[in-house]
C-alpha positions as CSV (number, residue, x, y, z in Angstrom):
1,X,20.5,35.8,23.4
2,X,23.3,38.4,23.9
3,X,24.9,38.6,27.1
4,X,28.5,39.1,28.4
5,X,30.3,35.5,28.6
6,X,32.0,36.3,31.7
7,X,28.6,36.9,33.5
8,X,25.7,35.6,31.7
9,X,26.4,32.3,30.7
10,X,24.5,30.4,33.5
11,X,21.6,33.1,33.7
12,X,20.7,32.5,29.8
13,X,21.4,29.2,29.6
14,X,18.3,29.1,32.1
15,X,16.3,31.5,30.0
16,X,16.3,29.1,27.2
17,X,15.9,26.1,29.1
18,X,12.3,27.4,30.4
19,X,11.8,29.0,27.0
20,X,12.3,25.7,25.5
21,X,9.7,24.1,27.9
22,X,6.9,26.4,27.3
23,X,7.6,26.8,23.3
24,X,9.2,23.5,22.6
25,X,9.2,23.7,18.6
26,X,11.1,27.2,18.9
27,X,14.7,27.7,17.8
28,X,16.8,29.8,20.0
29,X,20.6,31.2,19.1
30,X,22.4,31.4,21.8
31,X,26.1,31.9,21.4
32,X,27.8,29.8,23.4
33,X,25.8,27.2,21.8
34,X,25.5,27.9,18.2
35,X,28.2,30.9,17.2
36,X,29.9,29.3,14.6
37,X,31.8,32.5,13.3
38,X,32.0,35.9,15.6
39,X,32.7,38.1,12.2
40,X,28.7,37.1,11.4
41,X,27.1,38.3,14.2
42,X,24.9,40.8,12.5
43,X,24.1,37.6,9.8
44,X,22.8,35.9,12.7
45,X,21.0,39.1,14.0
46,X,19.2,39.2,10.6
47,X,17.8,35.7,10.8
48,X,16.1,36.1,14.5
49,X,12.8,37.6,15.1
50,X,13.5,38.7,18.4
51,X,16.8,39.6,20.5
52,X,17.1,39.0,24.0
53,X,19.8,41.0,25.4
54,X,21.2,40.0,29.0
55,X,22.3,43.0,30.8
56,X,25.0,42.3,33.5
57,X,27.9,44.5,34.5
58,X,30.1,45.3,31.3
59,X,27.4,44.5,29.1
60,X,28.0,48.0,27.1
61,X,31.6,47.5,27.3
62,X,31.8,44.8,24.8
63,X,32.9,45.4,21.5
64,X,30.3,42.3,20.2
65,X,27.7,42.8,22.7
66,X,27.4,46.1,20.8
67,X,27.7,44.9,17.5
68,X,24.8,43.0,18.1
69,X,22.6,46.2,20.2
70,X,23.6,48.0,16.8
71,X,22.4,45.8,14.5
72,X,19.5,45.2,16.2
73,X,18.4,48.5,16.3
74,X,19.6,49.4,12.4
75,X,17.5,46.1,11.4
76,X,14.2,47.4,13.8
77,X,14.0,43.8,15.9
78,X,12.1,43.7,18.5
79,X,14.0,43.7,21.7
80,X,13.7,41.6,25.4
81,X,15.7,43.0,28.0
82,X,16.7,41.5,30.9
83,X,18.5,43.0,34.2
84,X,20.8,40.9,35.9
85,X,20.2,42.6,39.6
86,X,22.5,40.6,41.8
87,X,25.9,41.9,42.1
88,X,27.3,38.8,43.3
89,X,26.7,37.4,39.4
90,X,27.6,40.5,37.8
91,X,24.2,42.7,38.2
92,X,23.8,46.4,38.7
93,X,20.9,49.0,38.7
94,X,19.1,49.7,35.7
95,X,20.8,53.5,35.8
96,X,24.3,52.0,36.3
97,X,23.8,50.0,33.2
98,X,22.8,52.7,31.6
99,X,25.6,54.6,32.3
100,X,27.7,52.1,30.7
101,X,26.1,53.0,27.7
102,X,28.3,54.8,25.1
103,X,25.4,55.9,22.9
């Protein structure tokens, strides 16, 4: 899961709770969990089948959040996105997301 610490902690946490429940032999990464070194993140990119990126407010504005988006793309994963949509937890339109976007 890739998401922005300061807004997405609680909101993927969840996410792979519920995963866990319906898949329960699956292995999810999630970073605040299992990040071991921050200079591997496209290492760890390279062993998932699929990336879930959490989209809050600030999402495009990290420098790791778009490591990961980049390596994602370059390796062809398949991608999940989710929208956080409440702006009291960080969320925003789809188009102001977007707009964060530097590429």
């Amino acid at each position: 899961n890739s998401h922005i610490w300061s807004t997405g902690q609680d909101a993927v946490k969840v996410i792979k709770g519920e995963l866990k429940q319906l898949l329960p032999d699956i292995k999810i990464f999630l970073d605040v969990d299992d990040l071991k070194d921050i200079g591997s993140l496209e290492e760890y990119i390279q062993h998932s089948q699929v990336i879930l990126f959490f989209l809050s407010c600030g999402y495009f504005r990290s420098k790791n959040c778009l490591r990961e988006v980049r390596s994602s793309l370059e390796k062809d994963k398949p991608l999940v996105l989710v929208q956080e949509a409440d702006p009291a937890k960080g969320g925003a339109t789809l188009q102001a997301l977007r707009d964060e976007c530097p590429e």
